[in-house]
N, C-alpha and C positions, 0 to 999 in steps of 0.2 A: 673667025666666025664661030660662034657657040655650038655646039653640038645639041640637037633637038634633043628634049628629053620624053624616056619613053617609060621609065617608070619611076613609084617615088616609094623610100624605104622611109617605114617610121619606126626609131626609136620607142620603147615603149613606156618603160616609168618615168614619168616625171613630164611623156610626152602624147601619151593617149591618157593615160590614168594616173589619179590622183595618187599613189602607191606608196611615193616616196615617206611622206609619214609613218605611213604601215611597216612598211619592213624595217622602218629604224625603229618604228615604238617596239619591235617585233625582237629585232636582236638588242636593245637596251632591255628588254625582259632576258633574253640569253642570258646576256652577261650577270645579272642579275641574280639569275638562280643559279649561275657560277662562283657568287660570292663579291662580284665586279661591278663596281658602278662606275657606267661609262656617261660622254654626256651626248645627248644630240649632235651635237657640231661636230664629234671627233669622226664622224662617218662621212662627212662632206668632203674630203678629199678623194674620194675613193668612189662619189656615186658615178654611174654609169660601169664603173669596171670590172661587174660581176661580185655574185655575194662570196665568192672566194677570199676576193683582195678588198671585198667590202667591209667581211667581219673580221679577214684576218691582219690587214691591215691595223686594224683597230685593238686589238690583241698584242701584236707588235708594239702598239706605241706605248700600251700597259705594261710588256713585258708577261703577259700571261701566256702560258702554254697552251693550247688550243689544239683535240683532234680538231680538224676544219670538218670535215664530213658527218661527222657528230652535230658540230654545231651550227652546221648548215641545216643538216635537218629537223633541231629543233628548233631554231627560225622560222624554216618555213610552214611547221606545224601551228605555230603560233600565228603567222601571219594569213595561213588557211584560215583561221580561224576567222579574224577581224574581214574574211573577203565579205563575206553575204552582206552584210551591215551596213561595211565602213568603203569600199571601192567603188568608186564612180568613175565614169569618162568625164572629163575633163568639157563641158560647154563647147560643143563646135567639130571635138574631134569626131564622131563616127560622121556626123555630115561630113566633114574636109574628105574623109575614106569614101565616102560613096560620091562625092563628085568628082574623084579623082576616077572613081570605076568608070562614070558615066558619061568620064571623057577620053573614057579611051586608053586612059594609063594602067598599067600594073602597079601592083600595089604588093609591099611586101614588109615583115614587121621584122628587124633585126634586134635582138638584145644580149645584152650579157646577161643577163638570168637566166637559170634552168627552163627545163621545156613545164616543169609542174608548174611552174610562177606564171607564165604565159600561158596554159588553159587557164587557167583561175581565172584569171585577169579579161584575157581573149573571151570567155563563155559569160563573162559577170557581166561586161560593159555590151553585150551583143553584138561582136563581130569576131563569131569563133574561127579556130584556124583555118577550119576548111572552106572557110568564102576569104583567105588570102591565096595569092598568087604562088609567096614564098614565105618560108617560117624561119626564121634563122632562132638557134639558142647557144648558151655557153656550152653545150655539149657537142654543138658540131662543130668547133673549131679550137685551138691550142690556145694561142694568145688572144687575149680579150684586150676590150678599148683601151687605151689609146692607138692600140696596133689595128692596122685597117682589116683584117680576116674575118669579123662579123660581114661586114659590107661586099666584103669580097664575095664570101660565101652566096650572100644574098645575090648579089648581080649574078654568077653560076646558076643557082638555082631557076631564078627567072629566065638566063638563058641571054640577057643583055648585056652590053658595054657597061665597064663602070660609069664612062664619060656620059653614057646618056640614062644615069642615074641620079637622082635627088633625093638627099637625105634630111628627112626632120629630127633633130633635134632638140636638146635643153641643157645636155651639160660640156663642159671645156673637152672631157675626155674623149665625148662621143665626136666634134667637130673636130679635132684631131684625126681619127680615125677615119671620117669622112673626108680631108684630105688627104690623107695618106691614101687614101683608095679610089684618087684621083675624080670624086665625086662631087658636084656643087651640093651645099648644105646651107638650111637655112635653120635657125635655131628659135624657138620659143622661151621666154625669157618666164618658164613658171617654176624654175630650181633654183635659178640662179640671177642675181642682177643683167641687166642688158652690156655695160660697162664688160662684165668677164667673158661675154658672148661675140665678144668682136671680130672674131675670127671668121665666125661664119657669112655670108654674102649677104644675107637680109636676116634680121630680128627682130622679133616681135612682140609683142608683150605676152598674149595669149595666142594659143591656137585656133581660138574663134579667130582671130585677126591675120590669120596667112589667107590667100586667098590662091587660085589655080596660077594668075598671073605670077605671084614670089614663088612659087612652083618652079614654074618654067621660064623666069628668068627675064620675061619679055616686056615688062615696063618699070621704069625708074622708080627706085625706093624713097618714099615721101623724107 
């Protein structure tokens, strides 16, 4: 028998907010004024895994030396920049957040990005941290996704089972991580094709399209 679920973790770029072009157009300008032109797609391996092994990954495959902390923060100086303008929620999601409040669930935002990337983001699209239950970022925990310690962190935090957690998702790394942290995952297919998303128990096209039911598991996926 299923284990009721009692709260639901959302991934955050690519899965509240539209970000994901941001922060790439953000570190292809890094690289850039590094002398390095990289291309969009070489970041795709790497998204969800924190901008650690996002940029440095990508660095790696150039062979370029990289302080990472350096050029993490002029990253994210750049992509500060493009928030006010360019970052929106994503159609549906701050709804799916408040009916998940207004039934009863906790609600909690896991990511591998720094905690500055998630005020930005959290305060732009208006559902800052302090109307979340739990805040997880790369800096409260060691290994980042695909290793389950964001989610883990996050069920601690809230104080719940992992089992009667539910995690949204959008990329391979993150549903990884969600089971490794023995958690049902359902994924939204706005990163990534639906085909690479298989893993997770239900996907979607968009996050207007999860409904509380693929939440919590309790009726058959069309």
């Amino acid at each position: 028998m299923q284990t009721a679920i009692r709260a639901v973790v959302f991934d955050m770029d690519g899965v509240l907010t539209d970000s994901e072009p941001l922060i790439n157009a953000a570190a292809i300008a890094m690289f850039r004024e590094r002398g390095v032109a990289v291309k969009p797609e070489d970041f795709h391996p790497f998204i969800g895994t924190g901008e650690n092994r996002y940029i440095g990954g990508v660095a790696e495959k150039y062979g370029v030396p990289l302080d990472i902390e350096a050029a993490k923060r002029r990253t994210y100086e750049l992509y500060l920049d493009m928030v006010p303008e360019h970052l929106n929620a994503f159609p549906g999601a701050v709804e799916l957040v408040r009916s998940c409040q207004a039934a009863g669930l906790r609600v909690a935002v896991a990511s591998s990005a720094d905690r500055i990337k998630i005020e930005a983001n959290l305060n732009k699209i208006g559902l800052p941290p302090a109307e979340w239950d739990a805040v997880v970022s790369a800096e409260d925990v060691v290994h980042k996704k695909p290793a389950p310690d964001i989610f883990l962190a996050a069920a601690r935090k809230l104080g719940i089972a992992p089992t009667e957690c539910v995690v949204v998702e959008d990329a391979i790394n993150g549903i990884w991580a969600a089971k490794a942290a023995g958690m049902r995952c359902v994924a939204v297919a706005q990163s990534f094709p639906p085909d690479q998303l298989a893993g997770a128990a239900r996907v979607r096209l968009t996050i207007a399209d999860l409904t509380l039911s693929d939440l919590l598991g309790d009726t058959p996926s069309p």
